[in-house]
C-alpha angles and dihedrals in degrees: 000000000000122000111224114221086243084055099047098051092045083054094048097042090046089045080056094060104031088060088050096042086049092051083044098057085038085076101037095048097043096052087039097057086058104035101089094035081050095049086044104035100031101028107036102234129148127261097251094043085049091051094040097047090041089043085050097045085051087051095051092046096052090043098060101065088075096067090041097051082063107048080053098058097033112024125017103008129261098257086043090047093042089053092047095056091058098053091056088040093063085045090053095053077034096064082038090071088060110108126241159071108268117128089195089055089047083049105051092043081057091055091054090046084056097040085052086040098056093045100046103038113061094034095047080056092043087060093054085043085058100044098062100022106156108032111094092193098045092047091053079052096046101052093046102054081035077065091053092060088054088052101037080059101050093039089062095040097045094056092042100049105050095041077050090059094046107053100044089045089054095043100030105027127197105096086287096141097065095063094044096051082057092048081067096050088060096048092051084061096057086042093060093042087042080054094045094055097046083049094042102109093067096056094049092104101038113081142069135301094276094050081067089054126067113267120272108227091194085061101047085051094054090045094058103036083056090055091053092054083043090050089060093039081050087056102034085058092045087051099046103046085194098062094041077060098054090039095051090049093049082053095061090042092062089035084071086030087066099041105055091036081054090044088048098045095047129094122265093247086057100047101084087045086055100034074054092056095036087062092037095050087049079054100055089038082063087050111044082059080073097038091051087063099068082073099040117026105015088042090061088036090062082046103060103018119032121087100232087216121100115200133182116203089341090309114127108233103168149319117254121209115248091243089038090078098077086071086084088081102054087043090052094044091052098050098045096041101076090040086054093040097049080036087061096040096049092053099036084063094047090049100238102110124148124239118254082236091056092042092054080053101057083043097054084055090052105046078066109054077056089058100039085052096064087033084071087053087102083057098042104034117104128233106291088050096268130137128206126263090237096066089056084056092052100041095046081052097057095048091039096064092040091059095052083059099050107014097024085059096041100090088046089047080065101047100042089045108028113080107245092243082060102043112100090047103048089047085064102052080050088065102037086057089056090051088049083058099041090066088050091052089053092044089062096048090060082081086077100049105141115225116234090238088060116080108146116093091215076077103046099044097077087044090066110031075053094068084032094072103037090054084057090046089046084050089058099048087056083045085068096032093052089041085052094058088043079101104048085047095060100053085044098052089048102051085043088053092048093047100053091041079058095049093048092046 
């Protein structure tokens, strides 16, 4: 088949941004397969202090982009802004190499990691958003290999890291291996901006109004001088729970807040495509509650109660680091994505696509087979209170491929239903509802908190397969509330569809 010249620049602009998002996630999910057993392990907190600061840093680093999506279409420019938010990014892993034991310090790093995060994340979406604009079905295709970046990323860095960890900690002591994992997670980020300036030239044409225009230096500096005052209020909220709950609760509010003054403002040819969003984003907000507890619950699960030995018809193959487990996700997700993506295309072409709504609908079924899998871990564990590894590989599976179907669409619910004036900021409430509902994720999986006096895993077995069981109880609940708006989607997507055939006529 020929490549037209339009074809072969969107490839090489999205091939652009997919090298420097997967650099990106290196470092985020390197650092974020470590950070509770750090906090718990290194640190000496509590289970359920681990899950909330962690649950309140997610939420922090998923409410930014709102605020980021902005200063790309409006200040800055969305590839300058991107850019920018790298660059913190690599300062913020880079602190995180300092020793010691100072909360305060933890804290504030993870104040730089959410002040690069809001910057680079909506507006590295947004991009991908701007190269295929226009084409429902590439867009679908786009997202989700854009996905498997994310995930390609986190796959390489979640098995290093921890293996990192592990060995200079076993032949330097000292707690040295922490700080050197973290070290990786910072150079990923210059890779990925060392990859973005040999690959410039393709993405000149793709950005906002103020990437056309020179750079205004008094912008930038008030940019920045505003992230430095958001880095201590980030801290300051990791450091007072009680202030990261209201916060994250003012968050939803103007979540809702944005959606219906958007859905007021816009024009009435735009409102069914953002009354569409505005169900799908409540939707994800449900999902990402599972999803935040891979790193909370199931990580500390993995701790206490899986056997790190993986074995094939009785015959040992290899250990697996405790943290290491969390890999299973990124190497779901890239195997599944391309077969979803080439899935989506093909029947897109023959017509026969299902709806986003209908695919958040088939996830939500799925995310509960995952948990009902490890629910059956009381029935399936041997005689100490361990499962097997295998059971981690088959219930990641099953989540995996239930969050290509909600969270893996997400970003390309935005960008079909969202009017592109509208895009980089909208991408951003996207996120901040997915933080919202990343503190909540880490609020659930306080139910599994472990108390210091318990240390068989014959005890902590029944904490977790407990919440287990209710979280694959809670999917299926969204499986008939998202069957029950099926309706409502249709007409929705239809009047969107017709209005903007008329607007284009």
């Amino acid at each position: 088949m020929n490549t037209t010249p339009a074809n072969a620049s969107q490839t090489r602009s999205f091939t652009t941004i997919f090298l420097i998002e997967m650099w990106e996630r290196f470092g985020f999910y390197g650092m974020q397969a470590l950070i509770v057993y750090y906090m718990v392990q290194a640190l000496d907190f509590p289970d359920e202090r681990a899950t909330l600061v962690w649950g309140a840093a997610a939420a922090l680093i998923y409410v930014a982009p709102a605020i980021g999506g902005w200063i790309g279409d409006q200040v800055l420019g969305t590839r300058r802004t991107m850019l920018l938010g790298a660059m913190i990014l690599s300062v913020g892993y880079g602190l995180m190499v300092v020793p010691g034991q100072s909360v305060w310090f933890l804290f504030c790093a993870l104040g730089v990691i959410v002040v690069g995060n809001g910057l680079f994340k909506a507006n590295a979406g947004n991009l991908v958003r701007k190269i295929y604009e226009g084409d429902d079905s590439k867009i679908d295709s786009a997202f989700t290999i854009y996905y498997m970046s994310v995930n390609l990323g986190a796959m390489i860095s979640q098995l290093l890291t921890p293996w990192l960890k592990d060995y200079v900690n076993e032949h330097y002591g000292n707690g040295l291996g922490w700080h050197i994992a973290f070290a990786v997670c910072a150079v990923g980020l210059l890779l990925g901006l060392a990859n973005y300036a040999l690959m410039r030239r393709w993405m000149a044409h793709i950005g906002s109004e103020p990437d056309e225009q020179p750079l205004h230096w008094g912008k930038l500096g008030a940019v920045l001088a505003g992230g430095v005052l958001a880095v201590f209020a980030s801290a300051y909220i990791l450091q007072h729970q009680g202030v990261a709950r209201v916060f994250v609760y003012v968050a939803g509010v103007v979540v809702v807040g944005i959606f219906a003054y958007l859905i007021s403002i816009g024009e009435r040819s735009e409102r069914a495509g953002l009354i569409a969003a505005l169900v799908l984003t409540v939707q994800t907000v449900f999902y990402f509650i599972f999803y935040q507890q891979m790193s909370t619950s199931l990580n500390l699960f993995a701790l206490r109660n899986v056997d790190p030995a993986f074995s094939v018809f009785g015959v040992h193959l290899w250990d697996w680091s405790p943290a290491q487990f969390q890999a299973f996700n990124p190497i779901w997700i890239f195997i599944l994505s391309p077969i979803l993506a080439w899935a989506y295309t093909h029947a897109g072409k023959a017509g026969k696509d299902f709806s986003i709504a209908a695919k958040f609908a088939w996830g939500f079924v799925i995310v509960a087979a995952g948990f009902f899998i490890y629910g059956a871990s009381d029935h399936l564990a041997d005689a100490q209170g361990k499962v097997s590894s295998w059971l981690m590989v088959w219930g990641y599976g099953a989540i995996s491929l239930g969050e290509l179907l909600v969270s893996g669409l997400g970003l390309a619910m935005v960008a079909r239903y969202v009017p592109a004036r509208m895009g980089g900021f909208m991408m951003g409430a996207y996120f901040v509802a997915s933080g919202v509902s990343q503190y909540l994720g880490g609020l659930v999986a306080t139910y599994a908190s472990v108390p210091r006096n318990i240390t068989d895993p014959l005890e902590s077995l029944p904490i977790y397969t407990s919440l287990f069981n209710r979280l694959g109880v809670a999917a299926l609940v969204c499986t008939l509330i998202a069957i029950a708006v099926l309706p409502l989607m249709k007409r929705l997507s239809t009047a969107h569809s017709a209005q903007g055939q008329a607007g284009q006529a």
